[in-house]
TIGU-704449 format. One record per residue: residue number from 0; x, y, z of N, C-alpha, C, O, CB in turn. Coordinates in nm, 4 decimals, padded with zeros to 6 digits. Atoms other than C-alpha are relative to their C-alpha. Glycine has a CB too. Example, Ala and Ser with C-alpha at 12.3 -4.5 7.8 and 13.67 -1.06 7.14 Angstrom:
% residues 2
NODE; 0; 00.0890; -00.1190; 00.0000; 01.2300; -00.4500; 00.7800; 00.0900; 00.1200; 00.0000; 00.1936; 00.1181; 00.0665; -00.0992; 00.0027; 00.1246 .
NODE; 1; -00.0820; -00.1190; -00.0060; 01.3670; -00.1060; 00.7140; -00.0770; 00.1090; 00.0730; -00.0261; 00.2198; 00.0899; 00.0414; 00.0462; -00.1415 .
//
This chain:
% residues 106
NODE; 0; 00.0581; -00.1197; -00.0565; 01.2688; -00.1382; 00.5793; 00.0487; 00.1216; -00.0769; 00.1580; 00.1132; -00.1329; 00.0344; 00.0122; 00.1488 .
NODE; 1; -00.0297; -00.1197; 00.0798; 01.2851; 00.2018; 00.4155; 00.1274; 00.0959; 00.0784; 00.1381; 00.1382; 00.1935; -00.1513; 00.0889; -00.0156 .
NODE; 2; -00.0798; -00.0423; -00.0647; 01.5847; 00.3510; 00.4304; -00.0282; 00.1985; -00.0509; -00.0969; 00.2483; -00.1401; 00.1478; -00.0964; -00.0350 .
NODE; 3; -00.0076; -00.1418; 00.0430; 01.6391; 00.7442; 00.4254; -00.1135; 00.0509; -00.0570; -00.2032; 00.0562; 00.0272; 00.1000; 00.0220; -00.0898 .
NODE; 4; 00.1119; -00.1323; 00.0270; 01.3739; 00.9740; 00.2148; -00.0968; -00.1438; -00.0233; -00.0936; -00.2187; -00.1209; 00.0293; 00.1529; -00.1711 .
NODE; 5; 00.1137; 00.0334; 00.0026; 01.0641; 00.7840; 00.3312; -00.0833; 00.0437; -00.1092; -00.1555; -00.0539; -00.1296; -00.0413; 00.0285; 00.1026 .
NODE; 6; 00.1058; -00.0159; 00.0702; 00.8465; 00.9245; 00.0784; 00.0450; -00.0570; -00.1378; -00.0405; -00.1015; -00.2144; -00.0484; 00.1433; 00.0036 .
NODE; 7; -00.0961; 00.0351; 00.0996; 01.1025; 00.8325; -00.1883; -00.0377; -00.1276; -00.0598; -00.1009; -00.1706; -00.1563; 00.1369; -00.0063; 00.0549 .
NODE; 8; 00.0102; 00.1682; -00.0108; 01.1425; 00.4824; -00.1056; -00.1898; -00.0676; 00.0081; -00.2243; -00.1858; 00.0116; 00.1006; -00.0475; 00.1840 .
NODE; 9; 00.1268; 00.0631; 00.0197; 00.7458; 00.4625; -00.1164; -00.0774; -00.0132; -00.0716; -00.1685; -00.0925; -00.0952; -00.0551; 00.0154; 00.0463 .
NODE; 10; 00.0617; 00.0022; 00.1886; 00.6664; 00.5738; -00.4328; 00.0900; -00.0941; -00.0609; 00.0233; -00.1810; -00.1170; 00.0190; 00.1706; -00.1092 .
NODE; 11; -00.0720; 00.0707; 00.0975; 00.9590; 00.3886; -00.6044; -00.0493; -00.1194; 00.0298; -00.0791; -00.1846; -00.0702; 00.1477; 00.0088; -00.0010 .
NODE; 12; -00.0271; 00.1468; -00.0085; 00.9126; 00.0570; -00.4381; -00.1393; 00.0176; -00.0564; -00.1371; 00.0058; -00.1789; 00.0433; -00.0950; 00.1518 .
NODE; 13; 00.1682; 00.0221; 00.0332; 00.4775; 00.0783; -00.4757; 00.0137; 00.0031; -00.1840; -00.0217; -00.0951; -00.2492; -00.1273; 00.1687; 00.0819 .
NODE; 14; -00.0238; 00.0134; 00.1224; 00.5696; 00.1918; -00.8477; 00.0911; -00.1326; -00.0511; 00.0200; -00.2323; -00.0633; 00.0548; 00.1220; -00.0307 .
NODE; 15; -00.0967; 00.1414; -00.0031; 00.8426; -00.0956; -00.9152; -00.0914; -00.1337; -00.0027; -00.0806; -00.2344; -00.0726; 00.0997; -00.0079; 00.1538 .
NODE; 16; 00.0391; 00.1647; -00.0638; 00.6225; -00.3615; -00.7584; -00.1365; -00.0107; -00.1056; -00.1558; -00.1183; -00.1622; -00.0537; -00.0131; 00.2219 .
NODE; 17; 00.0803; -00.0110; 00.0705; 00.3101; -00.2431; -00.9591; -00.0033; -00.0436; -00.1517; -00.1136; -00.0723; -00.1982; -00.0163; 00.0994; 00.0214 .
NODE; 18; -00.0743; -00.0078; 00.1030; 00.4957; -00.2866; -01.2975; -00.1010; -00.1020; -00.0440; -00.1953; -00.0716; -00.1170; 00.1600; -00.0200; 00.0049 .
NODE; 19; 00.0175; 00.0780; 00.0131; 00.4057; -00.6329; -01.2925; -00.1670; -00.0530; 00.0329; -00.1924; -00.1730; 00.0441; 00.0993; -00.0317; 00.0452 .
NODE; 20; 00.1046; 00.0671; -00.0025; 00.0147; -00.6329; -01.2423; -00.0920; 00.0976; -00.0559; -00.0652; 00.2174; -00.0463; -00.0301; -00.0555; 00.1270 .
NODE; 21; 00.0899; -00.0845; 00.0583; -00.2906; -00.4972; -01.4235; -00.0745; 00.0865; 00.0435; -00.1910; 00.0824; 00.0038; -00.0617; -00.0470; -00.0481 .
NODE; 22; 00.0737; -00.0689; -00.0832; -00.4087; -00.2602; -01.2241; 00.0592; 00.1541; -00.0286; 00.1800; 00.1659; -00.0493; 00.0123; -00.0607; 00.1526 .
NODE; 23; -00.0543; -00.1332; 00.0123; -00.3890; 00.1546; -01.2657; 00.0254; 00.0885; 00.1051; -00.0622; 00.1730; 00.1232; -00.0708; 00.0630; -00.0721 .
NODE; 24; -00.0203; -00.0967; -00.1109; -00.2459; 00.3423; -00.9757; 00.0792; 00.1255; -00.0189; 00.2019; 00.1258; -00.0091; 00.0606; -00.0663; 00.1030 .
NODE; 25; -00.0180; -00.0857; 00.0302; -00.2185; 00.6590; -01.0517; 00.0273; 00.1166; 00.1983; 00.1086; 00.2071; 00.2170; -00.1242; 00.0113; -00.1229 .
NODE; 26; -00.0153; -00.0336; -00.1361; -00.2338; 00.7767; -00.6594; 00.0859; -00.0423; 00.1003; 00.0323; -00.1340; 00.1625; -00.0910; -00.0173; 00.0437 .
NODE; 27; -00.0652; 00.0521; -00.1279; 00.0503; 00.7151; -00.3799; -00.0214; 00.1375; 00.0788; -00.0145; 00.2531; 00.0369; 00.1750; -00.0579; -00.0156 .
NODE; 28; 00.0233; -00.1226; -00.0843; -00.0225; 00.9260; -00.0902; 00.1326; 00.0539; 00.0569; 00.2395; 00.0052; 00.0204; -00.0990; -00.0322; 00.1191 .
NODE; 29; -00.1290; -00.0892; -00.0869; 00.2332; 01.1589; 00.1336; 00.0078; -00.1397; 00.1308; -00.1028; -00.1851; 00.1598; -00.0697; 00.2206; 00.0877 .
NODE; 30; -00.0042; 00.0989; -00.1290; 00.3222; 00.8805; 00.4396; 00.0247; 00.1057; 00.1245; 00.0699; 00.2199; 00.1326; 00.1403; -00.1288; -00.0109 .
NODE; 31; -00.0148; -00.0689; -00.1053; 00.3162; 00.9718; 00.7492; 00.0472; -00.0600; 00.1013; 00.0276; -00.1807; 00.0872; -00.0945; 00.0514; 00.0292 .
NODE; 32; -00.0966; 00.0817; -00.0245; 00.5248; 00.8588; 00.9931; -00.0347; 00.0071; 00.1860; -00.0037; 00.1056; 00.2530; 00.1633; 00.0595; -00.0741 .
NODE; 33; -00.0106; -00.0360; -00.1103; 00.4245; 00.7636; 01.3547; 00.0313; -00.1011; 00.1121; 00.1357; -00.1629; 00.0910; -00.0994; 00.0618; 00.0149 .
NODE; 34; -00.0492; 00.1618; -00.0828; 00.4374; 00.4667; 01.6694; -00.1096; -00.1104; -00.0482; -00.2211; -00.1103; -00.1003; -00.0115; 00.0068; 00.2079 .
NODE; 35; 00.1071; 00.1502; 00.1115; 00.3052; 00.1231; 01.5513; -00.0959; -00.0144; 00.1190; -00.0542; -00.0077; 00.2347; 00.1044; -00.2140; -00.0528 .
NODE; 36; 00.1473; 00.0021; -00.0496; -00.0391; 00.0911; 01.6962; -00.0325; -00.0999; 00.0073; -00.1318; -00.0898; 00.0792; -00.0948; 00.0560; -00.0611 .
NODE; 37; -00.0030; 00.1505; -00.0053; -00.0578; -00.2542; 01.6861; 00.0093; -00.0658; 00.1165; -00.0760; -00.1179; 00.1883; 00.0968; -00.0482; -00.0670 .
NODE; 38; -00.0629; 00.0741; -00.1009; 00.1741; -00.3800; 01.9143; 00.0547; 00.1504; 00.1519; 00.1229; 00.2514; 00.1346; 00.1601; -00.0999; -00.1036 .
NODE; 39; -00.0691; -00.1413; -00.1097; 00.2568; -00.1198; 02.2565; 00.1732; 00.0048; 00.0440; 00.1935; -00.0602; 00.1466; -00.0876; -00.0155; 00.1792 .
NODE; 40; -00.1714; -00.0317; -00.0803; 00.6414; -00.0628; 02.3620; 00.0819; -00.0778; -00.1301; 00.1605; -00.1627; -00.0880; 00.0407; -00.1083; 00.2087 .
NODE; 41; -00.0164; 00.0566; 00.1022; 00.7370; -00.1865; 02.0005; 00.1140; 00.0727; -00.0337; 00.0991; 00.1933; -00.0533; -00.1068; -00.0067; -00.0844 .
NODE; 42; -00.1375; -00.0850; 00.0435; 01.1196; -00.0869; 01.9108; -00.0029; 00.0723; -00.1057; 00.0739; 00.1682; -00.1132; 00.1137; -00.0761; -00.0270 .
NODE; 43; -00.0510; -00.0753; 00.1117; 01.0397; 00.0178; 01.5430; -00.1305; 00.1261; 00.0014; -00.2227; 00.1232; 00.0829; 00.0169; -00.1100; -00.1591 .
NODE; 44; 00.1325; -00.0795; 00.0564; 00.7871; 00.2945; 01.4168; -00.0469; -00.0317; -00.1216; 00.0013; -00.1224; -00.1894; 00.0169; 00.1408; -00.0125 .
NODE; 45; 00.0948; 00.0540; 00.1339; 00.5509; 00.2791; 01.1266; -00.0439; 00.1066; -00.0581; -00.0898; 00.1981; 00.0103; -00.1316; -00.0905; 00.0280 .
NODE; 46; 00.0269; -00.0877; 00.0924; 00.4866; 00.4819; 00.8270; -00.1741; -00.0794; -00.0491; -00.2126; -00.1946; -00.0691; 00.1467; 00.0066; -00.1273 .
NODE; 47; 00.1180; 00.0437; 00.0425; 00.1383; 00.4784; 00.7330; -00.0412; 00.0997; -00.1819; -00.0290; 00.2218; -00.1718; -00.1158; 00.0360; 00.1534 .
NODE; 48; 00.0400; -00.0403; 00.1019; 00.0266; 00.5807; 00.3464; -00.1461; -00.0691; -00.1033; -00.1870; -00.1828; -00.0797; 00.1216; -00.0023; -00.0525 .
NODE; 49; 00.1080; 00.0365; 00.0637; -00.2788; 00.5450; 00.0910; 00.0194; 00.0146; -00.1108; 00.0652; 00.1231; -00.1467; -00.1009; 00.0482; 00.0290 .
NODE; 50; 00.0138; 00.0161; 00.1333; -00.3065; 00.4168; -00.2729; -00.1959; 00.0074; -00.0303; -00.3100; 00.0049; 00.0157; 00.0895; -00.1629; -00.0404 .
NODE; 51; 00.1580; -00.0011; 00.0921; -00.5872; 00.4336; -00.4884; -00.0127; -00.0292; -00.1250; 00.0728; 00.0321; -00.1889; -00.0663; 00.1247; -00.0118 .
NODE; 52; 00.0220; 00.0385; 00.1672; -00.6710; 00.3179; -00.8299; -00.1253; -00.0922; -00.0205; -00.2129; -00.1328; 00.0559; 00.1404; -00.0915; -00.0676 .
NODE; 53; 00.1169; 00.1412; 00.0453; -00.8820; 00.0645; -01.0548; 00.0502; -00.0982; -00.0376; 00.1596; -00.0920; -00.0935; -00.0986; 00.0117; -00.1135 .
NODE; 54; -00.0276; 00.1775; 00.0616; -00.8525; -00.3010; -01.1396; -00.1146; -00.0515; 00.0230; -00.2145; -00.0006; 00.0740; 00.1198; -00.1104; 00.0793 .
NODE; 55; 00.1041; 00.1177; 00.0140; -01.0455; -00.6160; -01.1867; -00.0023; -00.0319; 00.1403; 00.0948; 00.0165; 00.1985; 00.0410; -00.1350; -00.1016 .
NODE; 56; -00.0622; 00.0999; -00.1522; -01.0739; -00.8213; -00.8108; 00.0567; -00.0837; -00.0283; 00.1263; -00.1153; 00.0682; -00.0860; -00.0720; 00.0991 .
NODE; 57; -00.0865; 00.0863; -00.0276; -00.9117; -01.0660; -00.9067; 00.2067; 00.0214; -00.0247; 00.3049; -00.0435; 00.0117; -00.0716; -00.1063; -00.0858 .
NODE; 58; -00.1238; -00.0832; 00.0213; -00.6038; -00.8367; -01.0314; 00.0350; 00.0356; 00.1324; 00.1346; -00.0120; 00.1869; -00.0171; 00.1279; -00.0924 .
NODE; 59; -00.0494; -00.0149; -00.1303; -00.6260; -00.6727; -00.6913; 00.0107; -00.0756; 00.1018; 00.0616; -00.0421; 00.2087; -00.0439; 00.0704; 00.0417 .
NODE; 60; -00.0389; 00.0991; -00.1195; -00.6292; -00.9664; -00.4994; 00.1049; -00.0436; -00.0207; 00.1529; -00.0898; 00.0828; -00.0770; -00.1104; 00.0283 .
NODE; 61; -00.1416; 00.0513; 00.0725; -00.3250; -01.0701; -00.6695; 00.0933; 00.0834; 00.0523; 00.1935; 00.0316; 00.1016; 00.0103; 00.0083; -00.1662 .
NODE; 62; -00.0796; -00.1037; -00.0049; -00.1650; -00.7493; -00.6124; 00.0174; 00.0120; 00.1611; 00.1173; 00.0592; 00.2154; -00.0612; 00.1266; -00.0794 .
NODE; 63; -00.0010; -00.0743; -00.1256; -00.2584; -00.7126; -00.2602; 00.0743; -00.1746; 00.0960; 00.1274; -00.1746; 00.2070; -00.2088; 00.0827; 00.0527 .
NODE; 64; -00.0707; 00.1024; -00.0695; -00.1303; -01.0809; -00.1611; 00.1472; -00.0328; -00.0627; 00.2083; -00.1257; -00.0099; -00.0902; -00.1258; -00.0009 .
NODE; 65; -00.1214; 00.0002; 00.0585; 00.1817; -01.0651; -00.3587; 00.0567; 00.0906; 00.0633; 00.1743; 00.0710; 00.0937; 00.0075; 00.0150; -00.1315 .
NODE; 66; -00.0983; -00.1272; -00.0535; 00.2744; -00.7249; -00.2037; 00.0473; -00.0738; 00.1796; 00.1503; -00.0763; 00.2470; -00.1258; 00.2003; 00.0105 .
NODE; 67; -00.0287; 00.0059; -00.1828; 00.2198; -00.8507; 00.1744; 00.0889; -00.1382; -00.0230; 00.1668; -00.1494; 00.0717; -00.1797; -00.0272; 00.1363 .
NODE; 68; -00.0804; 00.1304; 00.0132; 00.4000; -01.2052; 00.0635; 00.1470; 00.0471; -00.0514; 00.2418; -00.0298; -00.0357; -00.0766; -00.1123; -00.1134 .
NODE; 69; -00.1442; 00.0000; 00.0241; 00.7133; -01.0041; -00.0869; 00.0693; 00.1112; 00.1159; 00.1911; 00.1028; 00.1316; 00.0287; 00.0470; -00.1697 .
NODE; 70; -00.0020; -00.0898; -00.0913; 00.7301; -00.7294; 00.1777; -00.0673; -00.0364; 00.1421; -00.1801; 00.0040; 00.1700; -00.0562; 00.1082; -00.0599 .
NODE; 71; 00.0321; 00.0413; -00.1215; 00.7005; -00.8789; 00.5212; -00.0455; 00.1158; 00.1163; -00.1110; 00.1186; 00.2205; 00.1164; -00.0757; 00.0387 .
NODE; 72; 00.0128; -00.1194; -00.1359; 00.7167; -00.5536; 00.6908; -00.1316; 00.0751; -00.0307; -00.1927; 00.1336; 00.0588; 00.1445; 00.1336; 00.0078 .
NODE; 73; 00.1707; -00.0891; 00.0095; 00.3829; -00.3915; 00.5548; -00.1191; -00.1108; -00.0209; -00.1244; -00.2298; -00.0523; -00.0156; 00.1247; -00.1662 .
NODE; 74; 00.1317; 00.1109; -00.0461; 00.0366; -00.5063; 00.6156; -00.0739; 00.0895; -00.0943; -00.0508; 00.2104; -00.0978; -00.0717; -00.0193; 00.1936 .
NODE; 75; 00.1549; -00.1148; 00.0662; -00.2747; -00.3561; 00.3842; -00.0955; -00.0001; 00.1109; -00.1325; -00.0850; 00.1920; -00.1105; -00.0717; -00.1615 .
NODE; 76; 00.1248; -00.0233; -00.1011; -00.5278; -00.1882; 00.5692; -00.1239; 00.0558; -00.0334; -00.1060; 00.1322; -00.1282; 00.0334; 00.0802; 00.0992 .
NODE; 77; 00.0521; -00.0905; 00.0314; -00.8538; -00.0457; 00.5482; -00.0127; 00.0042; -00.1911; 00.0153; 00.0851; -00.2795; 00.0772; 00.1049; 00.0801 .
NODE; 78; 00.0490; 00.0166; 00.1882; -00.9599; -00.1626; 00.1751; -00.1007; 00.0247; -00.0590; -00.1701; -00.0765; -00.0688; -00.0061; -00.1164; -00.0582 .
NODE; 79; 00.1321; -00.0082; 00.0132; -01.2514; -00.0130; 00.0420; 00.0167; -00.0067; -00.2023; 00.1011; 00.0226; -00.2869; -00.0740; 00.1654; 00.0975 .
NODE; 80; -00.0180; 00.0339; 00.1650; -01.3729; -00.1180; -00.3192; -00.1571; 00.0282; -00.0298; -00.2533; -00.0091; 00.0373; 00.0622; -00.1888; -00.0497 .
NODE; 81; 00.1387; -00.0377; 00.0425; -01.6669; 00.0565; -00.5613; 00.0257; -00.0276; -00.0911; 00.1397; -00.0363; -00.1369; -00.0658; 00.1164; 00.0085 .
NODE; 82; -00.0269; 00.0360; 00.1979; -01.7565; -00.0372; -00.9231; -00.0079; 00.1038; -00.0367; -00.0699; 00.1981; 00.0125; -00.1078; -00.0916; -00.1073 .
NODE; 83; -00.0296; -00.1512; 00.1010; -01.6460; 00.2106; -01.1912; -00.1103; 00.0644; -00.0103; -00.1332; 00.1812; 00.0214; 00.0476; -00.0156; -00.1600 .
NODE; 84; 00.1263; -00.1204; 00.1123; -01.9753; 00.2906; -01.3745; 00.0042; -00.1271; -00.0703; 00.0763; -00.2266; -00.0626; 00.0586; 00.1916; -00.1163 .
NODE; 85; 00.0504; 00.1026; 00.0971; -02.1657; 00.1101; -01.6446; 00.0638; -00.0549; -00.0643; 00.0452; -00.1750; -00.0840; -00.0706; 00.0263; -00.0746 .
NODE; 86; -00.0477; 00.0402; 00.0925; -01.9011; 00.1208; -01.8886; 00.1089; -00.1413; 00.0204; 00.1779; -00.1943; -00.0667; 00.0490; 00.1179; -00.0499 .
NODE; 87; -00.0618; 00.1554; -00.0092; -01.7440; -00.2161; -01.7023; -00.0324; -00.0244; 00.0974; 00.0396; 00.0032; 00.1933; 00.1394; -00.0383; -00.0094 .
NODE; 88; 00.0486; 00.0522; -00.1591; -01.9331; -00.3476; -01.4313; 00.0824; -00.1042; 00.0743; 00.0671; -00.1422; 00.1904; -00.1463; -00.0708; -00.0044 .
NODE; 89; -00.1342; 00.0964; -00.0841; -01.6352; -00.5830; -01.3533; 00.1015; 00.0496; 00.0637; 00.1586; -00.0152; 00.1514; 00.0814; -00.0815; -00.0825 .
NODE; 90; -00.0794; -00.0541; -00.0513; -01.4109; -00.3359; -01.2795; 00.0183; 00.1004; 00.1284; -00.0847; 00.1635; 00.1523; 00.0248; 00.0304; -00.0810 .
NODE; 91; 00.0455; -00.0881; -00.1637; -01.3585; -00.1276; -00.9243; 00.0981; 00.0697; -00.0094; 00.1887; 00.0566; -00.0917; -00.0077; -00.0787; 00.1669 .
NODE; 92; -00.0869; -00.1080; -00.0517; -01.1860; 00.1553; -00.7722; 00.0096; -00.0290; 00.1339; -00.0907; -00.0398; 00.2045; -00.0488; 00.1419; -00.0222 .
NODE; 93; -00.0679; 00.0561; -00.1330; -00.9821; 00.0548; -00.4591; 00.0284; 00.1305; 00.0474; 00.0191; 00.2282; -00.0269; 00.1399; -00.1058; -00.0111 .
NODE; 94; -00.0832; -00.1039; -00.0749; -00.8343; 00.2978; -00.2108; 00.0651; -00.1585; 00.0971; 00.0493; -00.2784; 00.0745; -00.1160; 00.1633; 00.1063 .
NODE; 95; -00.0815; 00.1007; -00.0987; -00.6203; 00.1059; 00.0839; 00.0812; 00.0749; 00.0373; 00.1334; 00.1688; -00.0227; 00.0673; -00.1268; -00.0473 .
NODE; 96; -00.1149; -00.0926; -00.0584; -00.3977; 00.2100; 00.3526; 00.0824; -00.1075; 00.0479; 00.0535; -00.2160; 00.0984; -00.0417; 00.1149; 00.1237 .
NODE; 97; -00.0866; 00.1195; -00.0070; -00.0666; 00.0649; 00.3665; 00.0885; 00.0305; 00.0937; 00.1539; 00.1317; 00.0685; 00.0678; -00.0406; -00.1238 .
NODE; 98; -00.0956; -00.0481; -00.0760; 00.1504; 00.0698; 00.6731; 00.1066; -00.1027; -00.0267; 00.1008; -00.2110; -00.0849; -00.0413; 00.0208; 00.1447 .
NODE; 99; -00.1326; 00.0559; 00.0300; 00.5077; -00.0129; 00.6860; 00.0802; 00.0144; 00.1278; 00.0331; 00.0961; 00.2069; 00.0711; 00.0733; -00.1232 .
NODE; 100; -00.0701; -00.0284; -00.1143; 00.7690; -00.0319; 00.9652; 00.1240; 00.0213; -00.0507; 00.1845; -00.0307; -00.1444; -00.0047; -00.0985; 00.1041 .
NODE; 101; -00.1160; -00.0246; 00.0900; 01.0523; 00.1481; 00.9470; 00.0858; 00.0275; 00.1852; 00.0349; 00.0498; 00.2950; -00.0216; 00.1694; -00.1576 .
NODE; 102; -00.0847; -00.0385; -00.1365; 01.3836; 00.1959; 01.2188; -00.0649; 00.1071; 00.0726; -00.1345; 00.1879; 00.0111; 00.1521; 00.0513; -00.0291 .
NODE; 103; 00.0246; -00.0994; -00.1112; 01.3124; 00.4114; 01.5436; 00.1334; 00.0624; 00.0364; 00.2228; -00.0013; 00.0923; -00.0668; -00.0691; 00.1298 .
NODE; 104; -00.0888; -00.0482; -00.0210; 01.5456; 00.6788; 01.5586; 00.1273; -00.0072; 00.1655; 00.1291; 00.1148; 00.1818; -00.0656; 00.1013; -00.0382 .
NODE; 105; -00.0894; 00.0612; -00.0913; 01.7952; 00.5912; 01.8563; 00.0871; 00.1233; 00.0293; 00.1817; 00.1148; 00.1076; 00.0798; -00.1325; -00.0594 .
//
């Protein structure tokens, strides 16, 4: 779970983890930080944020089941995918919103 400067820990880890797949994410959003919506009377809270970039699908499917398989605590949400333009009809532009759970202040 993210410790201390939430916004910190969300760019470094999303950058870090990205390293390793072909995809260009040039976008991590500001997180925002509120009660997990999910589940009701839930001890932790949840940071919610949005990426964006381009890749192949099969790059981002890679990317997006590797992230939720090494990071148990965030889920992808909300995935929307358009093709670039002519100049590579294989390739798309993703957005996605990624929540995370982080301690509830006590």
């Amino acid at each position: 779970m993210p410790p201390g400067d939430v916004f910190a820990w969300t760019y470094d880890t999303i950058r870090r983890f990205k390293a390793a797949y072909k995809i260009d994410l040039p976008n991590i959003g500001q997180p925002t930080q509120g009660y997990v919506d999910l589940i009701p009377s839930f001890p932790y809270k949840q940071i919610k944020f949005t990426i964006s970039g381009t890749g192949y699908y099969h790059d981002l499917g890679k990317f997006v089941s590797d992230l939720e398989n090494k990071f148990p605590h965030l889920r992808v949400l909300n995935i929307a995918l358009e093709p670039v333009g002519d100049q590579s009809p294989e390739k798309l532009t993703f957005r996605m919103e990624i929540a995370a759970l982080i301690k509830a202040n006590t």
